[in-house]
C-alpha positions as CSV (number, residue, x, y, z in Angstrom):
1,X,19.1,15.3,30.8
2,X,20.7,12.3,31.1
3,X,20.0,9.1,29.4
4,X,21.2,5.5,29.9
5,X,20.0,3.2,26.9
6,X,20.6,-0.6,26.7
7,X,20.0,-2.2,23.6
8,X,21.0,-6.2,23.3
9,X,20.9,-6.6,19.3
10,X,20.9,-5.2,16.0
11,X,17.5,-3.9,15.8
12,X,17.4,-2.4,19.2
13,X,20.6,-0.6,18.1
14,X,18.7,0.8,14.8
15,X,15.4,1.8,16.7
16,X,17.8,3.4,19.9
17,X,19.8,5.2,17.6
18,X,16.6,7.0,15.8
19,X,15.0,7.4,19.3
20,X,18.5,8.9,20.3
21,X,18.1,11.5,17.3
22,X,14.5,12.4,18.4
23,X,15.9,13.1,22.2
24,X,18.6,15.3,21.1
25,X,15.7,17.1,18.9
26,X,13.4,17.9,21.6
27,X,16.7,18.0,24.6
28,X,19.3,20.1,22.9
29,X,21.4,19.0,26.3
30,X,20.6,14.8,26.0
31,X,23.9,12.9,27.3
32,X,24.0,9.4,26.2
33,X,25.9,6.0,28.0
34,X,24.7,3.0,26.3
35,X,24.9,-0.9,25.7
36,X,24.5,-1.0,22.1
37,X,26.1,-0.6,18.4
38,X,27.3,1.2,15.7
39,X,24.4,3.2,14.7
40,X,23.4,4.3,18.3
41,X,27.5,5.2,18.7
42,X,27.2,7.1,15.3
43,X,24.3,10.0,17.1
44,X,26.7,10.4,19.9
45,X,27.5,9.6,23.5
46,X,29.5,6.8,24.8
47,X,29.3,3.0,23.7
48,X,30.0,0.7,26.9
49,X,29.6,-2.7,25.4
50,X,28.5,-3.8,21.9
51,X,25.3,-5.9,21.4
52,X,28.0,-8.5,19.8
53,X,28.8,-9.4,23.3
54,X,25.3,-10.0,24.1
55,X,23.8,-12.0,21.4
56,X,22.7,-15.6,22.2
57,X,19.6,-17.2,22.5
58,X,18.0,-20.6,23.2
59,X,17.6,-22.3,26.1
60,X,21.1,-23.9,25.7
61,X,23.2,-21.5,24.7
62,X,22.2,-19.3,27.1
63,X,22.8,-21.9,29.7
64,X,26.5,-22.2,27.6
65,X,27.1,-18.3,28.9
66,X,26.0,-17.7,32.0
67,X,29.3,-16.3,32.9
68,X,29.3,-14.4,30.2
69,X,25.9,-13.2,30.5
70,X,26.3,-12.6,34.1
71,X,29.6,-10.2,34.1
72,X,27.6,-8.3,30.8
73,X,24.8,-7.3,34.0
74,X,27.5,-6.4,36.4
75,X,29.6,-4.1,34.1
76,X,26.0,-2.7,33.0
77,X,24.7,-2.2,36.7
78,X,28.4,-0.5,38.0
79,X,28.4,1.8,34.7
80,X,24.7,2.8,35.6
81,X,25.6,3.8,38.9
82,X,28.4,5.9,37.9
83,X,26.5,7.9,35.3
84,X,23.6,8.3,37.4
85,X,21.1,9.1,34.9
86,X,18.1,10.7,34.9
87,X,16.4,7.7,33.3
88,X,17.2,4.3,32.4
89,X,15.6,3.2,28.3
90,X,15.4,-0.2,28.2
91,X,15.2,-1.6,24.3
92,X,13.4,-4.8,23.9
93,X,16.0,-8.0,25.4
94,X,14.0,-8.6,28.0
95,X,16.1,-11.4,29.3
96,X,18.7,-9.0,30.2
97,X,16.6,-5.8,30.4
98,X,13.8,-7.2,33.0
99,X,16.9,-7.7,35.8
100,X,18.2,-4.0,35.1
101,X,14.7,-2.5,35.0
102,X,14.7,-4.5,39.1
103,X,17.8,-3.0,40.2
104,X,17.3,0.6,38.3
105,X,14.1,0.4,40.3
106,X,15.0,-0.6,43.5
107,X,17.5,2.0,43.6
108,X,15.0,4.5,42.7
109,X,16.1,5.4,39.2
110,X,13.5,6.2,36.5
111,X,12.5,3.6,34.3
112,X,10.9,3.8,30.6
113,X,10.8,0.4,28.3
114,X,10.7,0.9,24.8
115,X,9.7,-1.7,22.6
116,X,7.7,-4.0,24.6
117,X,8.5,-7.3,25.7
118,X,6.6,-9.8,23.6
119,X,5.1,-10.8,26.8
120,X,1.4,-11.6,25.1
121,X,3.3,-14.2,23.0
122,X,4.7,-16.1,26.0
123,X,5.5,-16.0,29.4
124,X,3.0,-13.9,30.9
125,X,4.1,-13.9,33.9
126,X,6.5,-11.5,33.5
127,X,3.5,-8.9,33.2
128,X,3.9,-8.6,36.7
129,X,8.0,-6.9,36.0
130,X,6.7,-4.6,33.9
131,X,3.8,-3.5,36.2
132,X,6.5,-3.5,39.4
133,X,9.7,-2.1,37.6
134,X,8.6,0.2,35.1
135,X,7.7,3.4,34.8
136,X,6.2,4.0,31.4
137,X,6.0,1.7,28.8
138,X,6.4,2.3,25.2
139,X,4.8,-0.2,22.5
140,X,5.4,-0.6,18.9
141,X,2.2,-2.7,17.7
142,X,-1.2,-1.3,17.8
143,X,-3.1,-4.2,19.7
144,X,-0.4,-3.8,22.5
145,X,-2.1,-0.8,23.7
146,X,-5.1,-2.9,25.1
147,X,-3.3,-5.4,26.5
148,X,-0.7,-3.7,28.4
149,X,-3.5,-1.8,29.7
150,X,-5.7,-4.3,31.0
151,X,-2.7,-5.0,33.6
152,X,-2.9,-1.1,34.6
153,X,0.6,-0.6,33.1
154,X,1.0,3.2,31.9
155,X,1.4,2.2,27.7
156,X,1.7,4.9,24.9
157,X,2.1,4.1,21.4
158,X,3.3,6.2,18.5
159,X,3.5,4.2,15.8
160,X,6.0,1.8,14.7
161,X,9.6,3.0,14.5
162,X,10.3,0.2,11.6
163,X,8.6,2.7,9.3
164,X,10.8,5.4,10.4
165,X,14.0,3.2,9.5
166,X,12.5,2.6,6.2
167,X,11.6,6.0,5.2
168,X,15.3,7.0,5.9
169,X,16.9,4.6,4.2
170,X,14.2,5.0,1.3
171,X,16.5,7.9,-0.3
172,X,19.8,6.1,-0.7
173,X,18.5,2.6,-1.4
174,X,20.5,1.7,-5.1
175,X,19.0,0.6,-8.3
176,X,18.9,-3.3,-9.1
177,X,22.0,-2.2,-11.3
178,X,24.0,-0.3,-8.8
179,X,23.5,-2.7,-6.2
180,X,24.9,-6.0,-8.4
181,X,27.3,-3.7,-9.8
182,X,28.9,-2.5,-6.2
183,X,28.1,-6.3,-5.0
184,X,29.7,-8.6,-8.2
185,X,26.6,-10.1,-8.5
186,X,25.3,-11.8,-11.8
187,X,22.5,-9.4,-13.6
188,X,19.7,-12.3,-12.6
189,X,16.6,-11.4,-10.6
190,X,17.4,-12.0,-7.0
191,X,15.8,-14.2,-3.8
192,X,17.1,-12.9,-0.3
193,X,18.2,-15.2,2.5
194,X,17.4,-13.9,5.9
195,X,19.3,-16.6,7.7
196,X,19.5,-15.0,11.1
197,X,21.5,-12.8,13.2
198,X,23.0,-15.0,15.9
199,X,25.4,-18.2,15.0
200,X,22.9,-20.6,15.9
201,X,20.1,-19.7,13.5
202,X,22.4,-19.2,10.4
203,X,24.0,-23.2,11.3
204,X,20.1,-24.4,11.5
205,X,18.6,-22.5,8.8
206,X,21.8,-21.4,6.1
207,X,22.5,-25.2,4.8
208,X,18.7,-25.8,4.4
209,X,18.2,-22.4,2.3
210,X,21.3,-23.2,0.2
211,X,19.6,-26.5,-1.0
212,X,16.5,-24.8,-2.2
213,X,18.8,-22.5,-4.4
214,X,20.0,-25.1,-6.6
215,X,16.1,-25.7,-7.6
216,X,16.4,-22.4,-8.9
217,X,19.1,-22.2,-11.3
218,X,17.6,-18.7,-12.8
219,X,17.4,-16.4,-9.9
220,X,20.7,-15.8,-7.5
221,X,20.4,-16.4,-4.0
222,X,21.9,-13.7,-2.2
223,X,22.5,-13.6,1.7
224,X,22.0,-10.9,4.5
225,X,25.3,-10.6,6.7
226,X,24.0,-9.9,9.8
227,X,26.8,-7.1,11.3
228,X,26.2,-9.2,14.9
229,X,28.5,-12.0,12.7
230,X,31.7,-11.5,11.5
231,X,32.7,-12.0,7.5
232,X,35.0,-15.2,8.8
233,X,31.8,-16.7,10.4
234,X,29.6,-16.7,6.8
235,X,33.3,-18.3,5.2
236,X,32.3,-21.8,5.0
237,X,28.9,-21.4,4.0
238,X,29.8,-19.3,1.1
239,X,33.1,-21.4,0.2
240,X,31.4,-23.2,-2.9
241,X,29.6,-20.7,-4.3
242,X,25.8,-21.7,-4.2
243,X,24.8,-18.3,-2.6
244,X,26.3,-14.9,-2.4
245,X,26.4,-12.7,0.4
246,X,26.1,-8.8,0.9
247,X,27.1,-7.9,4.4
248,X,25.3,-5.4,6.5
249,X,23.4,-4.2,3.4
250,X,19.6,-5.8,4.7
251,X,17.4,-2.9,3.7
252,X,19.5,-2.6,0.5
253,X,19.3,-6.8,-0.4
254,X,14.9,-5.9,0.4
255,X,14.9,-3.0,-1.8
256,X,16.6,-5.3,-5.2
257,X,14.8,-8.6,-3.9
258,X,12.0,-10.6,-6.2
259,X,11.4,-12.3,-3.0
260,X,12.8,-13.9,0.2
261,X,13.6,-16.5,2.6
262,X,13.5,-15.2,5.6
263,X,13.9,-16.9,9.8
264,X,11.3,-15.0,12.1
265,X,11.9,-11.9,13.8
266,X,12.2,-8.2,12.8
267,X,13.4,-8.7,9.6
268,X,9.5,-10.3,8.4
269,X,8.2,-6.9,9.1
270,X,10.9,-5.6,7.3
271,X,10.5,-7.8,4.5
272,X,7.0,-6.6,4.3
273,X,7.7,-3.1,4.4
274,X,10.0,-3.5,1.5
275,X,6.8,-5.4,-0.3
276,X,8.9,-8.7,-0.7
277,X,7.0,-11.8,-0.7
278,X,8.1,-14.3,1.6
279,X,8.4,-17.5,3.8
280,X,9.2,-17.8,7.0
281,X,11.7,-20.5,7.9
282,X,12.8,-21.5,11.3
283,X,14.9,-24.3,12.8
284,X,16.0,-23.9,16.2
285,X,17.9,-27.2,18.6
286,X,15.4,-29.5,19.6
287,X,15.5,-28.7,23.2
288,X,15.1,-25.1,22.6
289,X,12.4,-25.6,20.7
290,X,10.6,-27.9,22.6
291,X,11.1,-25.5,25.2
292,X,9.3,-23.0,22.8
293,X,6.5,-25.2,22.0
294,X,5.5,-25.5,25.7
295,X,5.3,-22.2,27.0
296,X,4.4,-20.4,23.6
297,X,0.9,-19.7,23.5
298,X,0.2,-18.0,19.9
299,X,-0.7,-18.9,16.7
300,X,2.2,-17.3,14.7
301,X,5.4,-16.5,15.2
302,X,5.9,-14.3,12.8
303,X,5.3,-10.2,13.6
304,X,3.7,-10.2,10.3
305,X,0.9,-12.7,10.6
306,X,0.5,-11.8,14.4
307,X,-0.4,-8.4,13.7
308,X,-2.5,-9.0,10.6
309,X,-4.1,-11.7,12.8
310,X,-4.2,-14.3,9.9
311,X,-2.0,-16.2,8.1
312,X,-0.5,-13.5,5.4
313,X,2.8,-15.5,5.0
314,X,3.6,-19.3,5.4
315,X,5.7,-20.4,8.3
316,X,7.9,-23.5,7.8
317,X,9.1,-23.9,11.5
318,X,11.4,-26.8,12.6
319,X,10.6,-29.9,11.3
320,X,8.2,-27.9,8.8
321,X,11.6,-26.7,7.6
322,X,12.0,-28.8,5.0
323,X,14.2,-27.8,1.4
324,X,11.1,-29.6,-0.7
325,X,8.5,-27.1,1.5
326,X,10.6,-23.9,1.6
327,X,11.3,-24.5,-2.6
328,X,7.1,-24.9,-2.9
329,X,6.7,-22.1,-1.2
330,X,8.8,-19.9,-2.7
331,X,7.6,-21.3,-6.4
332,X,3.9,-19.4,-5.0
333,X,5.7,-16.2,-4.4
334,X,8.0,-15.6,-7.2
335,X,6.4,-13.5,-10.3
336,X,3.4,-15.6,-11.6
337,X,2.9,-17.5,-8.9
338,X,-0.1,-18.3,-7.1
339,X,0.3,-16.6,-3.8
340,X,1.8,-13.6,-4.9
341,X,-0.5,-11.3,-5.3
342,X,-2.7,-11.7,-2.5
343,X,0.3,-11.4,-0.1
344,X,1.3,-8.0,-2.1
345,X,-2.3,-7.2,-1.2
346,X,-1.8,-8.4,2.5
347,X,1.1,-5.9,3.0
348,X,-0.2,-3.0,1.8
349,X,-3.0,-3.5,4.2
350,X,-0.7,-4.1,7.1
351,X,1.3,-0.9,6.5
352,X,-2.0,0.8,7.3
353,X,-1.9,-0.1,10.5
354,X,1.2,0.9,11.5
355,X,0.7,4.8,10.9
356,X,2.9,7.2,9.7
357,X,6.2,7.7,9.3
358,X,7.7,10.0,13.0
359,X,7.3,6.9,15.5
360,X,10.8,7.4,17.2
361,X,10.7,11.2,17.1
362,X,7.3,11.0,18.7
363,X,7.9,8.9,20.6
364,X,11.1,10.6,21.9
365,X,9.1,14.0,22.9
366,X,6.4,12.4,25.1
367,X,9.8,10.7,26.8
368,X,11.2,14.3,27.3
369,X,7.5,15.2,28.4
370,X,7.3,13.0,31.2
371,X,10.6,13.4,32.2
372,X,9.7,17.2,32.6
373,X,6.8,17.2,34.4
């Protein structure tokens, strides 16, 4: 069969590219077309546009590249058409994916949504898209499942395909040695910086992060390069030497890291995966987010405290951002600290509910299921 994926950032390229694997395991024959990145072009198939193209976020930079934003939907919609596939997966990015899903559907082509939109969150409006415009709809949390269904949308869920990703890179994941060895890193215990992965969040939340470093002269602060940023982007932050950076090396900065900084996002899961005590620190423009605050109608914002449905890790959002907070924080969560534990204990209960490891191939074979029947 024929698949069409679009996938608008870094972790929709990681979770398309191991659903990608589990479609060419149960369809020997799978054909691929696909807005996404690296990792999805590494399984095969044909790369139309890279997520780089795609990233922006906030009310006002999105406003900043409409034009962009707009021709990014037409070359997606014209290369659809000519590939004609037998389904449409749309990964996460709602912003962009809900307008495809409309025209895939109007034009009668299948449509299957994996990784839900974050619709219970805010905006729930947009319920009514995914009960109009989709065919099937796969979650990744475990109290999606009643919700989605309460709206008579058709939901499966196989587990989260985070744990996958994990489990893969589990193997290869260096020592503390290798990793400050291949890095030029000092042999000091290290705290991870998980500034972001579009422009905007690493301006807002880099400078802040760097401050709290100098409070702690005896660990090294070591940042994740986002690969949606180039190397010449991080340049300035990085020119006098306060933090290091490891680019495109997330999982591998988790695996070596005492604990961690890190914005909200995928990459608190992640963090907690990895067992690496953390804070959450955000800091957005103050239009965007008092956009946020007015439509936003959860308690958290980070996946880890909304699935746990408590507060398992502190969020310092906005003006909560502070470098006298974050450093506070982090003095909690380091070894001997008073939060530690408890938060060590918090994750290990959290991975429990996610299930086992075979989310995306899973979740791939009921997609070749229903594609068959």
């Amino acid at each position: 069969m024929k698949y069409y994926l679009v996938a608008g950032e870094a972790s929709g390229d990681l979770h398309g590219s191991n659903l990608m694997k589990g479609l060419k395991q149960h369809d020997p024959q799978a054909e691929f077309r696909f807005f996404g990145g690296d990792l999805m072009a590494a399984v095969g198939g044909t790369l139309v546009k890279h997520y780089r193209e795609m990233a922006f976020m906030g009310f006002l930079e999105v406003v900043k590249n409409l034009r962009a934003i707009s021709r990014n939907f037409s070359d997606c919609q014209s290369d659809i058409a000519a590939f004609m596939p037998d389904v449409i997966i749309l990964i996460d990015y709602p912003g962009f994916n809900f307008r495809i899903a409309k025209w895939a559907k109007e034009r009668g082509i299948k449509v299957f949504y994996y990784i839900a939109p974050k619709v219970w969150a805010w905006k729930e409006g947009r319920v009514k898209r995914l009960q109009q415009h989709v065919d099937q709809l796969f979650t990744i949390f475990p109290f999606e499942t009643d919700y989605f269904r309460r709206f008579g949308i058709k939901v499966c869920y196989e587990g989260n395909p985070l744990v996958d990703a994990l489990d893969q890179k589990r193997k290869t994941l260096p020592t503390f040695d290798e990793f400050v060895a291949a890095n030029q890193l000092e042999k000091k215990k290290i705290v991870g910086l998980l500034a972001g992965s579009r422009k905007q969040e690493v301006e807002k939340c880099l400078p802040l992060m760097k401050q709290v470093a100098a409070r702690f002269p005896e660990y090294q602060f070591v940042v994740a390069g986002a690969p949606s940023l180039s190397r010449e982007f991080y340049a300035p932050f990085l020119s006098d030497g306060a933090v290091k950076m490891v680019y495109n090396q997330t999982y591998e900065l988790f695996s070596v890291s005492t604990a961690a900084l890190v914005t909200s996002g995928t990459a608190t899961l992640e963090a907690a995966l990895h067992r690496v005590p953390q804070a959450v620190c955000y800091r957005t423009s103050h239009i965007s987010a008092a956009i946020a605050r007015a439509f936003i109608k959860i308690k958290w914002v980070s996946l880890v405290n909304i699935i746990m449905n408590r507060e398992v890790v502190r969020e310092l959002l906005q003006y909560d951002m502070t470098v006298d907070k974050m450093a506070e924080e982090l003095e909690a969560l380091l070894p001997g600290g008073a939060k530690r534990e408890q938060v060590l204990r918090d994750y290990a209960e959290l991975m429990q509910l996610l299930g086992e490891v075979g989310s995306s191939e899973r979740t791939a074979r009921r997609m070749v299921e229903l594609l068959s029947e």
